[in-house]
ROSE-4610 file (N, C-alpha, C; in Angstrom, 1 decimal, always signed):
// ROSE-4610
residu = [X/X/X/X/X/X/X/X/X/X/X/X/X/X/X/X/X/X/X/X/X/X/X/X/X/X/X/X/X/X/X/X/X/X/X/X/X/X/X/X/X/X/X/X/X/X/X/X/X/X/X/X/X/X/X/X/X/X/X/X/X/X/X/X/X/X/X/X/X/X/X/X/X/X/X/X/X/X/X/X/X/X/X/X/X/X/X/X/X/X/X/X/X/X/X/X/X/X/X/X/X/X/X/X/X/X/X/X/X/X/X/X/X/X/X/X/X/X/X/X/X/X/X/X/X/X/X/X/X/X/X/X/X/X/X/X/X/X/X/X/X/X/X/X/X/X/X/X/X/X/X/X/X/X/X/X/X/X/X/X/X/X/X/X/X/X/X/X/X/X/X/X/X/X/X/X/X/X/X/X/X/X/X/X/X/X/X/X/X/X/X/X/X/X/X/X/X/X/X/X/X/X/X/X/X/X/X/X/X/X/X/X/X/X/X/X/X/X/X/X/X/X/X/X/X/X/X/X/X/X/X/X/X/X/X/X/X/X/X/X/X/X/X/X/X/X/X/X/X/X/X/X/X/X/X/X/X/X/X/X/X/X/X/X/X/X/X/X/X/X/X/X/X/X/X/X/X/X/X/X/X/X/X/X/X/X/X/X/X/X/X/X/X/X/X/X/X/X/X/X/X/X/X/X/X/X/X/X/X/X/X/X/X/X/X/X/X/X/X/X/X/X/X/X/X/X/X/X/X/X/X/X/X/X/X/X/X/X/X/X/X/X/X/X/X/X/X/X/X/X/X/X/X/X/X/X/X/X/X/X/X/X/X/X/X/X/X/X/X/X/X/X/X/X/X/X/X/X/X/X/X/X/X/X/X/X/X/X/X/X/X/X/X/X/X/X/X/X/X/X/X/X/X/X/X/X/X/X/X/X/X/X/X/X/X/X/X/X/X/X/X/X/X/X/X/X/X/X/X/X/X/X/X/X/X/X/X/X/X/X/X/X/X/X/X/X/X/X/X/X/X/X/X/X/X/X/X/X/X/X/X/X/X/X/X/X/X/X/X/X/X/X/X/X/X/X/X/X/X/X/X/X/X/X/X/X/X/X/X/X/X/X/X/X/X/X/X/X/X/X/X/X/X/X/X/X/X/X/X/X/X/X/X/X/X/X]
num = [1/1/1/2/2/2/3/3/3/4/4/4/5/5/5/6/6/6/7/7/7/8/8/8/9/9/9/10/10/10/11/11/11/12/12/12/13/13/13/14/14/14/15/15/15/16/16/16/17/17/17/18/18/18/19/19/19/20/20/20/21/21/21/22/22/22/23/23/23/24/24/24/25/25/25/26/26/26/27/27/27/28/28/28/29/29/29/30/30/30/31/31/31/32/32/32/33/33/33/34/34/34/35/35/35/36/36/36/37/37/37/38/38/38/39/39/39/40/40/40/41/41/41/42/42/42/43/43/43/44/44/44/45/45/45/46/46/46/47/47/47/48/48/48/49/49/49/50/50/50/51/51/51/52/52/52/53/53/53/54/54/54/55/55/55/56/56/56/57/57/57/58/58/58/59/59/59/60/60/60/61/61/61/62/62/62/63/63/63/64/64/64/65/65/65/66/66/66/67/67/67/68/68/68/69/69/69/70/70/70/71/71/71/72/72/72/73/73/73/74/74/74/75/75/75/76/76/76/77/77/77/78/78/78/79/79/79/80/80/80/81/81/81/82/82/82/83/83/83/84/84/84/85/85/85/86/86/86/87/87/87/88/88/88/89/89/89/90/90/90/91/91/91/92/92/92/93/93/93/94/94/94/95/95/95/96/96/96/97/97/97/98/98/98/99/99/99/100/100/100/101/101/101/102/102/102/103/103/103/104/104/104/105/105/105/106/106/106/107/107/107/108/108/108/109/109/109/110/110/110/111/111/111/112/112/112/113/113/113/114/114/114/115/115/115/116/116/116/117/117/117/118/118/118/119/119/119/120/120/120/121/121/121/122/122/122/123/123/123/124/124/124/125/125/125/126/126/126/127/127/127/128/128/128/129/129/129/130/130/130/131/131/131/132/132/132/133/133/133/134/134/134/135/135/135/136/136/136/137/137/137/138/138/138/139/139/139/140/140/140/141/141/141/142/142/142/143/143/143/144/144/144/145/145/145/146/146/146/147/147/147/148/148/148/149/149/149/150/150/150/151/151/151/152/152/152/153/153/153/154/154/154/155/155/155/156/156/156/157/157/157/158/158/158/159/159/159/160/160/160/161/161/161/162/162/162/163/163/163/164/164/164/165/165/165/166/166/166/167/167/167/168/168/168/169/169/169/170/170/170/171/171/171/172/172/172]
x = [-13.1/-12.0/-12.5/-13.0/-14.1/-14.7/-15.7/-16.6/-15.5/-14.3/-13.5/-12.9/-12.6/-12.1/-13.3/-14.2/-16.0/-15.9/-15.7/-16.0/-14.9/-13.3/-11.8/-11.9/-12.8/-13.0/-14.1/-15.0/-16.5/-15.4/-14.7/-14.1/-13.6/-12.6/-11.3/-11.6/-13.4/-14.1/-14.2/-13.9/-13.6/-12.0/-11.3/-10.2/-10.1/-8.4/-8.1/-7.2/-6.3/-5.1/-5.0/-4.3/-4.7/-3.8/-2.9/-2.4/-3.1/-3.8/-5.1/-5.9/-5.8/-5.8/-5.3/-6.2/-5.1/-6.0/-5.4/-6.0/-5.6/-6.6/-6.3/-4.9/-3.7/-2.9/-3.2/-3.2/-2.8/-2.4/-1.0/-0.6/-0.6/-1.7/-2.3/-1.9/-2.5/-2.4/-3.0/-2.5/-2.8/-1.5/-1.9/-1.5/-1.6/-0.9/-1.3/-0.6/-1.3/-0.5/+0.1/-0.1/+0.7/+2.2/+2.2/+3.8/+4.4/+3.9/+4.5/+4.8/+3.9/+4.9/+6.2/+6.0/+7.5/+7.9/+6.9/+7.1/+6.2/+6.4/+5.7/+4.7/+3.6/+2.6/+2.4/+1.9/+1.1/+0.5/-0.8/-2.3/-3.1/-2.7/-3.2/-4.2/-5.9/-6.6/-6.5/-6.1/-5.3/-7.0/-6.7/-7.9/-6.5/-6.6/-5.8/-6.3/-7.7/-8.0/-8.6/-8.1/-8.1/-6.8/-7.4/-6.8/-5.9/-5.6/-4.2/-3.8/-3.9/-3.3/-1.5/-1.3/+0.2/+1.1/-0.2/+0.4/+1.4/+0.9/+1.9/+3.2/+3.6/+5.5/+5.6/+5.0/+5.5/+5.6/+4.2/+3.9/+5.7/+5.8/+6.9/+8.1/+7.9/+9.6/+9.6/+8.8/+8.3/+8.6/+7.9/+8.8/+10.4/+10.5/+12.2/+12.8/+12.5/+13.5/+13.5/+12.4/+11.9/+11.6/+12.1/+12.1/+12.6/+14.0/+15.2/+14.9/+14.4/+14.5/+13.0/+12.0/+10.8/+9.8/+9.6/+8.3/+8.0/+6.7/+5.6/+4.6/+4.8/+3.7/+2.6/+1.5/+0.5/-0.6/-0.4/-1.9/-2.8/-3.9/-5.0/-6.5/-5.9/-7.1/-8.2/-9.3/-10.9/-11.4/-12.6/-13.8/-14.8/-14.9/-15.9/-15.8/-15.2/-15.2/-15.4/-15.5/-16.0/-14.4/-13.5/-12.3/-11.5/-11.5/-10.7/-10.8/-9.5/-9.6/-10.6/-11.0/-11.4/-11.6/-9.7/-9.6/-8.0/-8.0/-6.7/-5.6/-5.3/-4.2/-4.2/-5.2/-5.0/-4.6/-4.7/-4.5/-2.7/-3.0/-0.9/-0.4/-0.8/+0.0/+0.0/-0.6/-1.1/-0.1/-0.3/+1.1/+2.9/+3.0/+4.1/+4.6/+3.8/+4.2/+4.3/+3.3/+3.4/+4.0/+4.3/+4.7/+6.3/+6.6/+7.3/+6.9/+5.8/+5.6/+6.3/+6.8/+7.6/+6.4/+5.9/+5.5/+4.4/+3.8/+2.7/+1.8/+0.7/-0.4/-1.5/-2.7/-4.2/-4.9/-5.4/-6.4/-7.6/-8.6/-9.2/-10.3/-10.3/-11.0/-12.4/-12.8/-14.3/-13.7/-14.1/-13.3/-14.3/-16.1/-16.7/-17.9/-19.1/-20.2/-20.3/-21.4/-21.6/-20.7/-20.3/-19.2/-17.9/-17.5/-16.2/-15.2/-14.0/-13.2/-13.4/-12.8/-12.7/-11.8/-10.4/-9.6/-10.5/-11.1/-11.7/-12.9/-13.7/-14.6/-14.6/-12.8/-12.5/-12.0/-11.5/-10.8/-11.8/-13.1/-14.5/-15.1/-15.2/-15.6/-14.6/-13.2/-12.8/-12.1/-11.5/-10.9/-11.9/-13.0/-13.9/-13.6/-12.5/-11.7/-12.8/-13.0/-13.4/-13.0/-11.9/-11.8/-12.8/-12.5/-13.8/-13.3/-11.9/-11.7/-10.9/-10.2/-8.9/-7.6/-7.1/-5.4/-5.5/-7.0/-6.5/-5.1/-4.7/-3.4/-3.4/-3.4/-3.4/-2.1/-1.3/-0.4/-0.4/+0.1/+0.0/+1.6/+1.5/+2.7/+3.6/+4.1/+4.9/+4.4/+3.4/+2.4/+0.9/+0.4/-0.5/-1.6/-0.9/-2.0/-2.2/-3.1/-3.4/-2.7/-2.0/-1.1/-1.8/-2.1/-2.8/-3.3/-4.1/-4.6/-4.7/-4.6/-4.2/-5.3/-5.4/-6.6/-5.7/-6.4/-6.4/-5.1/-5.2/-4.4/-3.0/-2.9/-1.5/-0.6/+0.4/+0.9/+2.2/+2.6/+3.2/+4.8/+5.2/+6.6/+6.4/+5.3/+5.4/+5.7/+5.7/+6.2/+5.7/+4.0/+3.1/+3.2/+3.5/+3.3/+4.7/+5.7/+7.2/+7.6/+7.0/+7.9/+6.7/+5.9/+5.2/+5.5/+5.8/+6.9/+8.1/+8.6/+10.1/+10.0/+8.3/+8.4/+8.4/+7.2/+7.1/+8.4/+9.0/+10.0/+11.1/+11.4/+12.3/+11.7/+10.7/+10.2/+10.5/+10.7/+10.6/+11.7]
y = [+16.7/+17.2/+17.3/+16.4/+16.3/+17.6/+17.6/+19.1/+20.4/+20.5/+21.7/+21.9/+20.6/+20.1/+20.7/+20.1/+20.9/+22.1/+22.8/+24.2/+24.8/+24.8/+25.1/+24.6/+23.4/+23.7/+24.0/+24.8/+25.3/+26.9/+27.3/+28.3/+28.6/+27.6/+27.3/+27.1/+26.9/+26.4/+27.4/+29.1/+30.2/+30.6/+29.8/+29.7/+29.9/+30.6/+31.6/+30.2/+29.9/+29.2/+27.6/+27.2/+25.4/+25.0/+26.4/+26.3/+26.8/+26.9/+27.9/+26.3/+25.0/+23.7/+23.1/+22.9/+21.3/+20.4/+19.2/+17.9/+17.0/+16.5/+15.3/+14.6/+14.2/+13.6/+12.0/+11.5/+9.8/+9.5/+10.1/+9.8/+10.4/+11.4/+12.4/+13.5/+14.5/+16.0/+16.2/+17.2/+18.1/+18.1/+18.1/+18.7/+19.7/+20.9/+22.2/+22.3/+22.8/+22.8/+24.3/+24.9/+25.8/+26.1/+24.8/+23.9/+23.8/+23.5/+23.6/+24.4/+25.8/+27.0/+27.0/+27.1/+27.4/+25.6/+24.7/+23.4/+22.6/+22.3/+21.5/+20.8/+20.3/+19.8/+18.9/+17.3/+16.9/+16.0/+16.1/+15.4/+14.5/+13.4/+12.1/+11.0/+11.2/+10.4/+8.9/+8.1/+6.9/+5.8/+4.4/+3.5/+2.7/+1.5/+0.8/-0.8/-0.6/-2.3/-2.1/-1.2/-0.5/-0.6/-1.4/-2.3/-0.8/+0.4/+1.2/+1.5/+0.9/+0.5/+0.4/-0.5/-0.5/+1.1/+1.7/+3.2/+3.6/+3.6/+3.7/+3.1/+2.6/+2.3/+3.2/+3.7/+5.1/+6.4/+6.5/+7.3/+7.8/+6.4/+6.3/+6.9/+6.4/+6.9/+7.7/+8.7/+10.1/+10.7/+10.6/+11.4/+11.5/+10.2/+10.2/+10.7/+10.7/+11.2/+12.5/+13.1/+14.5/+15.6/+15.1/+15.3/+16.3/+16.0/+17.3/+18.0/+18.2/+19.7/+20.1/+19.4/+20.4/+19.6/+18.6/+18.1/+17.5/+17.8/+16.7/+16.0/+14.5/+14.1/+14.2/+13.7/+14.0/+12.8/+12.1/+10.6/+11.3/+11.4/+11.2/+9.9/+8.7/+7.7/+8.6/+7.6/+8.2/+6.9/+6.7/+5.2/+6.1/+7.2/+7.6/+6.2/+5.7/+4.7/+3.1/+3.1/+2.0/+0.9/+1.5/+0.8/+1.0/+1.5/+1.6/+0.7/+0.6/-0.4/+0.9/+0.3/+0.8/+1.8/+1.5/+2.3/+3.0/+4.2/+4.7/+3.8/+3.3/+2.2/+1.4/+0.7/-0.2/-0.2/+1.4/+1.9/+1.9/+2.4/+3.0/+1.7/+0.9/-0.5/-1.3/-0.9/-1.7/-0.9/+0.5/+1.1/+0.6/+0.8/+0.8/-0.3/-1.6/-3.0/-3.2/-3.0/-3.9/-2.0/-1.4/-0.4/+0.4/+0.4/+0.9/+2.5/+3.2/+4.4/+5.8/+6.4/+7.6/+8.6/+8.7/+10.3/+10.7/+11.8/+12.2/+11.8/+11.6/+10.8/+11.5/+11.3/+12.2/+10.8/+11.4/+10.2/+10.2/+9.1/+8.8/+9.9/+10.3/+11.6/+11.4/+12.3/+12.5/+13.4/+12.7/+13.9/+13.9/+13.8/+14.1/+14.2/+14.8/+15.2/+16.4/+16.5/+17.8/+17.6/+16.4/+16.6/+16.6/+16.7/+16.4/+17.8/+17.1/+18.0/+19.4/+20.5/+21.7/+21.6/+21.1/+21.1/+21.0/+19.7/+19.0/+19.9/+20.2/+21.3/+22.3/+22.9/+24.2/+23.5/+22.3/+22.1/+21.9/+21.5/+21.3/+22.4/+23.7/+24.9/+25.7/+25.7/+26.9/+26.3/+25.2/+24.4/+23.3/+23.0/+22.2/+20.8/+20.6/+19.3/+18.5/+17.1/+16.3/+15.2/+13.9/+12.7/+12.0/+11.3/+10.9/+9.1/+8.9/+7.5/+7.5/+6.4/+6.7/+7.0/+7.8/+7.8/+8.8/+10.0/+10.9/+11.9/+12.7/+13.5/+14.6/+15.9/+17.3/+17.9/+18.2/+19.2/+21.0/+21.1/+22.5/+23.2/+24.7/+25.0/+25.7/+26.1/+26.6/+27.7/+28.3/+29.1/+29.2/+27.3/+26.7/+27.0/+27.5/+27.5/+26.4/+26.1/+24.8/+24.9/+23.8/+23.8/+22.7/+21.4/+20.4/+19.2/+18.7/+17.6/+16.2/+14.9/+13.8/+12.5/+12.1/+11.2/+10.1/+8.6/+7.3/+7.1/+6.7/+6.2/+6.7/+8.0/+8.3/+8.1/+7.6/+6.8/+7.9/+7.8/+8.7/+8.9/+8.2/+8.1/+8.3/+8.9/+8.9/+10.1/+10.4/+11.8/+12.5/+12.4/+13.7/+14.7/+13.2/+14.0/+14.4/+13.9/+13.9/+15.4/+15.3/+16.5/+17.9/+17.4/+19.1/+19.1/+18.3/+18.1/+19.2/+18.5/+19.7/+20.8/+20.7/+22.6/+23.0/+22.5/+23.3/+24.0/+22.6/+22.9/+23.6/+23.9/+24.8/+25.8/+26.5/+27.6/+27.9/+27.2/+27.2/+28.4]
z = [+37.2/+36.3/+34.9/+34.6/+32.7/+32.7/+33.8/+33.7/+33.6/+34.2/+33.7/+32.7/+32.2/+30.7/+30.1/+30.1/+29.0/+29.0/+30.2/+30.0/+29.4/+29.8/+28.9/+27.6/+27.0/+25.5/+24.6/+25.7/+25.1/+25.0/+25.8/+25.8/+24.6/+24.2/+23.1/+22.0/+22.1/+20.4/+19.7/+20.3/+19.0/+18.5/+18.6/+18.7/+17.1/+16.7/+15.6/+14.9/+15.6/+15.0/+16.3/+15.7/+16.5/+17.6/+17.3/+18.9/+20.3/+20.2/+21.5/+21.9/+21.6/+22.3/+23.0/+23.9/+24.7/+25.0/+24.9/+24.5/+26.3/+26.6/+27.9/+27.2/+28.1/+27.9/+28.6/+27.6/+27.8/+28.8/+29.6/+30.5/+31.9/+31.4/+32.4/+32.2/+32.5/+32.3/+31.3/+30.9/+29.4/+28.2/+27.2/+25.9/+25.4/+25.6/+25.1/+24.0/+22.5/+21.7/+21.7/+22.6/+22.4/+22.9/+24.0/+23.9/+22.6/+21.3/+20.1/+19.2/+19.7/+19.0/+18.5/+17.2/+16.3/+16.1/+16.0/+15.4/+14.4/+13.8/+12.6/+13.6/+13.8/+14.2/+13.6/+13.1/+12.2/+13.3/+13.5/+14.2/+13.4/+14.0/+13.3/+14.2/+14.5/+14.8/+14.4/+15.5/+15.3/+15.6/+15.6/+16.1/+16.1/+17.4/+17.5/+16.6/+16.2/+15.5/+14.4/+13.4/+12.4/+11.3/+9.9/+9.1/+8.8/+9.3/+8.9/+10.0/+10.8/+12.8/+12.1/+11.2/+11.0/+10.3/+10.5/+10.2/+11.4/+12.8/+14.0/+13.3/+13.2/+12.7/+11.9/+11.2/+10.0/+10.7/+11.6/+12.5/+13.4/+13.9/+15.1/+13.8/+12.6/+12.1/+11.3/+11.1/+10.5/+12.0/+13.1/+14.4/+14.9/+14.6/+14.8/+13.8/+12.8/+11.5/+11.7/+11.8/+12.1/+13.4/+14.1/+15.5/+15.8/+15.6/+15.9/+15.2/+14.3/+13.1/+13.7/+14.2/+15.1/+14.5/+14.4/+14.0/+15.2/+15.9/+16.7/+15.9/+16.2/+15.8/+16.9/+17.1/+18.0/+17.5/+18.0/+18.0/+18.8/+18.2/+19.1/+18.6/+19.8/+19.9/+20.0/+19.0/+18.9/+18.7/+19.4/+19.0/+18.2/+17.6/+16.5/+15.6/+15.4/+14.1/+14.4/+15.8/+16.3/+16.3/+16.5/+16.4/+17.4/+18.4/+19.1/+20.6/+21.2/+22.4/+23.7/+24.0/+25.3/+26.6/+26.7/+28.1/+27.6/+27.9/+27.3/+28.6/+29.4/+29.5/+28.7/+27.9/+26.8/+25.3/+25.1/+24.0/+24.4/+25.0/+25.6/+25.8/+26.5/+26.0/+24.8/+24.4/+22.9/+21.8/+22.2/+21.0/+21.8/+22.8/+23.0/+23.0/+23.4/+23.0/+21.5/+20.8/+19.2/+18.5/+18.6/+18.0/+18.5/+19.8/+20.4/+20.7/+20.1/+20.3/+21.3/+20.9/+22.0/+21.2/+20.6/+20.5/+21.2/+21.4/+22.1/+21.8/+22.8/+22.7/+23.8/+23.1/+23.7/+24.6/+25.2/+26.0/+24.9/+24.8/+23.9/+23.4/+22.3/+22.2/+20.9/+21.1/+20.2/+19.4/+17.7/+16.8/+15.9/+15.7/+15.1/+15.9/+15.0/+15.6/+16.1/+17.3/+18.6/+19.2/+19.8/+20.9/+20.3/+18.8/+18.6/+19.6/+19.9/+20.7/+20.1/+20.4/+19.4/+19.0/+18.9/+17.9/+16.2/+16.5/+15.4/+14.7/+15.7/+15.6/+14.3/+15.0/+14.3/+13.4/+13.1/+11.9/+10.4/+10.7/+10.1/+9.8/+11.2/+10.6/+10.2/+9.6/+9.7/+8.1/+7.9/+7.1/+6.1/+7.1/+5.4/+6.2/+7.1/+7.4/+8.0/+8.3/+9.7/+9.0/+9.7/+9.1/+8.7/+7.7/+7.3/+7.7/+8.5/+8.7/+9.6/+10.5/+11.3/+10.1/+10.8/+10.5/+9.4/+9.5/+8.7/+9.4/+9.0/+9.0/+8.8/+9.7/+9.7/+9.8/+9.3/+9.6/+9.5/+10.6/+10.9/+11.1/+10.7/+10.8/+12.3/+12.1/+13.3/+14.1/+13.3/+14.1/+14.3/+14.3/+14.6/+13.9/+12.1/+11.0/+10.4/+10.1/+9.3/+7.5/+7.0/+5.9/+5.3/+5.9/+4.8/+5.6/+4.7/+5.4/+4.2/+4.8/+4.2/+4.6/+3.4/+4.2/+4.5/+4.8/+5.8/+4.6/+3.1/+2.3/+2.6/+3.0/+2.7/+4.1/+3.3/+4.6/+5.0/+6.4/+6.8/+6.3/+5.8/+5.2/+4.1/+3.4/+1.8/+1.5/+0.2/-0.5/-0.1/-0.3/-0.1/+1.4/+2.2/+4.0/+3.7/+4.0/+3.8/+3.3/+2.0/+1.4/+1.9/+2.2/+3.3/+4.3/+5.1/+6.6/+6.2/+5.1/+4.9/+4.7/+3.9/+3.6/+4.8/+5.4/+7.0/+7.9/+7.9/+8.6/+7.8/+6.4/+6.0/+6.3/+7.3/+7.2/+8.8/+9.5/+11.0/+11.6]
């Protein structure tokens, strides 16, 4: 199943706008972001033992506040940074217990280097982007263009994400 996954994102690595991805789901399947057409997006590479790990509670209440009006948040676990738990069941119980987590969630992903996913890929070659820590923060708009990105510091309930969430979504 990995080897089809390789080839669907060797495919998807000339990709225009950032809905033409889908990410392994956590809980199995896929993540197609193009399920999120006409929604605020913001994609935040998470590490669960990583000193802004208490970002998930902001994470979790930036989606609920923002939910109904069309915002997805989207976690995606990565060990690029040497922080993360192990096996995506342990990541998924580790948020859902000490966080309560509901929002969507990637199975553990590669978000720098040669192998980074192509999401990340394209977000480096097309945008300048690649995290340079956990819990950087991409938001994308309703028609899977890229609008801004936020490093590890900015936390998800603050002005800066917050009030470009609203632009997004007053535009939806």
């Amino acid at each position: 199943m990995r080897f089809l996954f390789g080839i669907f994102f060797m495919l998807m690595s000339v990709a225009a706008v950032a809905d033409e991805f889908v990410f392994e789901n956590i809980d199995g399947g896929v993540i197609d972001l193009r399920d999120y057409k006409g929604k605020a997006v913001l994609v935040v590479n998470t590490a669960s033992r990583c000193g802004f790990t208490r970002q998930y509670a902001g994470l979790q209440k930036l989606y609920e506040r923002y939910h109904e009006d069309g915002l997805v948040v989207l976690a995606v676990p990565s060990h690029d940074f040497k922080q993360e738990l192990k096996e995506d069941e342990l990541v998924k119980q580790f948020c859902e217990i000490n966080y309560g987590l509901t929002l969507p969630m990637t199975s553990i992903t590669k978000i720098k280097g040669t192998d980074a996913h192509p999401f990340f890929a394209w977000l480096k070659r097309e945008h300048g982007f690649s995290p340079s820590w956990n819990f950087n923060k991409v938001l994308l708009d309703g028609d899977g263009e890229y609008v801004a990105s936020f490093g590890s510091t900015a936390g998800p309930t603050g002005r800066r994400i917050t009030k470009a969430v609203q632009s997004v979504l007053a535009r939806l």
